[in-house]
C-alpha positions, 0 to 999 in steps of 0.5 A: 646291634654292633656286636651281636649275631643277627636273629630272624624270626622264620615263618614257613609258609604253607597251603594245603592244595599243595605237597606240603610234604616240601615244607619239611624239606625246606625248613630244615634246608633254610634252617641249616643255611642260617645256621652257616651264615651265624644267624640265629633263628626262631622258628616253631617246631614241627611238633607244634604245627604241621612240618613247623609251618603256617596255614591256618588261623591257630598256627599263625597265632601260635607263631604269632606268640613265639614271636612275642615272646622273642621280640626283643630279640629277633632283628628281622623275619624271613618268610620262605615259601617252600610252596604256594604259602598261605598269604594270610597266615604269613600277614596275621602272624606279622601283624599278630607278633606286633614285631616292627622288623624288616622282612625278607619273602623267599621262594623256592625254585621249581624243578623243571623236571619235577613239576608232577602234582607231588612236587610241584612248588607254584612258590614263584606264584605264592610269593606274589600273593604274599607281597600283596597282602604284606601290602594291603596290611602295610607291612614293609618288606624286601625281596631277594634278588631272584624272584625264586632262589635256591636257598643254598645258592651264592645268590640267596647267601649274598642276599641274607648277608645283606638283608642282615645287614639292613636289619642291623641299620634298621635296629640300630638307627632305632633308638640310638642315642648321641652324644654332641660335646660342645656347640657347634663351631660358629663357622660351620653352618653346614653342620646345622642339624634338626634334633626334633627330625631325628628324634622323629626317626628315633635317634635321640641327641645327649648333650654337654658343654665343653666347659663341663668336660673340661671342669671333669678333667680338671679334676682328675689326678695325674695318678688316677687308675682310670687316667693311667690305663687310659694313657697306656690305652693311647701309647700302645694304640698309635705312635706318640713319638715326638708329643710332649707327655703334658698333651698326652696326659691332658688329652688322656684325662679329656678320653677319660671324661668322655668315655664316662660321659657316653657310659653313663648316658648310653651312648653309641657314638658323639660329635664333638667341638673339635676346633677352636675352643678346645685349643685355646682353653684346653690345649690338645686336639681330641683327634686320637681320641676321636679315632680310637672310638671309631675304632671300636665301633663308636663313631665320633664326627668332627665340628659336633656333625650329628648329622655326619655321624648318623651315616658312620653308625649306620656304615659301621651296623651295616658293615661291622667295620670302622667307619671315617667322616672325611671331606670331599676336599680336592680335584685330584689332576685333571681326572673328573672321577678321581678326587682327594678326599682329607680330614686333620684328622681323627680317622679309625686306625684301621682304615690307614695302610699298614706297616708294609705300606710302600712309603713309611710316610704314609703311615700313621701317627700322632702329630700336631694340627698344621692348620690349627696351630698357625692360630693358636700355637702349635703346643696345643695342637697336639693329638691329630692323627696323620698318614695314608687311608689305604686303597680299598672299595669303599662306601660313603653315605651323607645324612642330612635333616632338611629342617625346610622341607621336614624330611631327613635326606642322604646320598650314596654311592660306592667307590675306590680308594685307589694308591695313586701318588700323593704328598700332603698333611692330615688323614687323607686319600685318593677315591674314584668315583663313578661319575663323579662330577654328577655326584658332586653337581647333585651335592651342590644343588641339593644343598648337601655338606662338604663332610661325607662318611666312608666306610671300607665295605661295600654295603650300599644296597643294604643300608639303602634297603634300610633307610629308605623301604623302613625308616622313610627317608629320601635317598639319592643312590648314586651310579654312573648310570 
């Protein structure tokens, strides 16, 4: 779901009291609109139904089969109505296509100065039969920002990116399998999770012992093809200036295993016991590695926060772009909408400045866990990744299973990554956010963890759309209204 264009199913509504001769318009308009947006699409031909629409029984049945032959395929529908649309065929076809997708009802607008018999739409009315009956049927759908839209207008386009992107969650939540490396850090109870209410949700959680990955390791020779591209992997992502070359080779080896593990097992992304275990008996920190996953689209969320690393996959389907778990950390001066956010740090490479960053200490690199190493030495603290994220909008989002009440809960909201000064160690940031003694008030009565996932995209009215209206869960959507 990451990585392939996003297919819609598309029905063209039609109802023969009114000028169906729009329907063929109208097909080809919103076919051409997909085509710019690089969404693909299945739609049944004019040549197989009139004007390639629907309105009678057999030709929702026979969309209803193209449909099934697709279904694999198709991520969402679009229903578009070029006229009124007949609100029965548009439900049979859904329910006969057996598809469990987002859906997404258009309408075209009326030309006030075109409302002859021979031209006029009466869409802005059909739509709201078609969501009645979507309704009685209960099938779940979304709605475009304007009742009616043009659908070569900015407008419609910024909905069908979003709606894409609502279809990429809902798809890829769906099934999605995790990995969790080791137990939970026994001082973590906020990282508590319910594997049956995910599971539920149908996201299942893979799991190994720490003591297995370390046993792997230990058998791989320094040698080893898979250990050397992995090594040369890690040099040429971040600069190891300064690490001694038996951490990097440990945690190499550790990358190694891991990357087999998530191949094997099909996973799309992991949490991992980072701390302290992992020091003390193996000797490094798996935070380059950690980041580098991130990086390329599979998340991986510090302390084994499953839970933590639900909400980066979700950001990173709905954005396409790399997503961080971070904590909400510390007040920033005296300004209530202004925080710090820190971790020690495994955050994606392409969330930190870049090269012409103002201050050259603000740029990543490979170094050694500060708050680690004062237990348990810093030679096996290597591997963290520290500097500067760089000022962007942004959006986080926290999942949680409320195992008490049997529910699966989150916030959201969006905010600032700002470039106001600061001096301090790990992978950290200044963000501003609307209102943010209420956020913070909710997240503390509410129970919420301190770990919180970001992504630098601003997706979230999409991924709201997606957990909410399709999978069922309690969102809180935070504004400074």
């Amino acid at each position: 779901m990451l990585h392939k264009p996003v297919t819609l199913g598309v029905i063209i509504g039609n109802r023969g009291f009114f000028p169906s001769h729009l329907c063929e318009d109208g097909r080809e308009i919103i076919l051409k609109v997909l085509e710019e947006e690089s969404i693909q699409a299945v739609a049944i031909s004019p040549e197989e139904t009139a004007y390639g629409s629907v309105e009678s029984i057999e030709e929702a049945r026979k969309l209803a089969a193209l449909f099934k032959e697709h279904s694999d395929d198709i991520d969402g529908v679009l229903v578009t109505l070029p006229n009124f649309g007949d609100e029965r065929a548009i439900a049979n076809t859904l329910r006969w296509s057996g598809l469990d997708v987002p859906v997404l009802i258009h309408a075209f607008p009326d030309d006030a100065q075109s409302m002859t018999i021979k031209d006029r739409r009466d869409s802005f009315c059909g739509k709201m039969s078609a969501c009645n009956n979507l309704h009685q049927y209960g099938i779940k759908y979304t709605l475009t920002s304007l009742h009616t839209v043009d659908p070569q207008s900015d407008g419609f386009r910024s909905d069908l990116r979003k709606f894409a992107a609502t279809c990429r969650v809902v798809g890829g939540l769906r099934g999605a399998r995790l990995g969790a490396l080791g137990a939970r850090p026994t001082a973590f109870n906020t990282v508590r999770y319910s594997e049956k209410l995910l599971e539920n949700s149908g996201i299942s959680v893979e799991t190994l012992d720490l003591s297995e990955a370390f046993g792997r390791a230990a058998e791989l020779s320094d040698d080893d093809l898979a250990v050397t591209a992995k090594l040369e992997a890690v040099k040429g992502y971040i600069s190891t200036s300064g690490v001694p070359e038996e951490s990097l080779l440990k945690m190499t080896k550790l990358g190694v295993v891991i990357d087999g593990w998530m191949e094997e097992t099909e996973l799309v992304a992991s949490a991992i016991q980072c701390w302290t275990s992992m020091q003390e008996y193996y000797g490094v920190v798996p935070c380059t590695l950690m980041s580098m996953m991130s990086n390329g689209l599979m998340p991986s969320a510090c302390e084994t926060d499953i839970a933590g690393v639900v909400a980066m996959y979700a950001l990173a389907l709905a954005s396409g772009q790399p997503s961080a778990i971070v904590d909400w950390n510390n007040n920033y001066g005296e300004d209530p909408d202004k925080g710090v956010i820190f971790h020690c740090s495994n955050l994606p490479g392409d969330i930190f400045v870049t090269e012409q960053a103002i201050d050259p200490d603000d740029i990543a690199v490979m170094d050694y866990q500060e708050i680690i190493a004062g237990t348990v030495g810093k030679e096996k603290t290597f591997g963290t990744v520290v500097g500067r994220v760089k000022s962007d909008p942004f959006t986080y989002l926290r999942v949680s299973t409320d195992d008490l009440n049997g529910k699966i809960v989150a916030y959201l909201g969006e905010g600032e990554l700002t470039d106001d000064p600061l001096k301090t160690f790990g992978g950290y940031g200044v963000v501003e956010v609307p209102d943010l003694q209420g956020l913070l008030n909710y997240i503390c009565k509410n129970g919420f963890e301190h770990h919180v996932s970001i992504n630098l995209t601003e997706v979230a009215d999409a991924v709201y759309e997606a957990l909410t209206n399709y999978l069922g869960w309690e969102v809180y959507f935070h504004s400074s209204n």
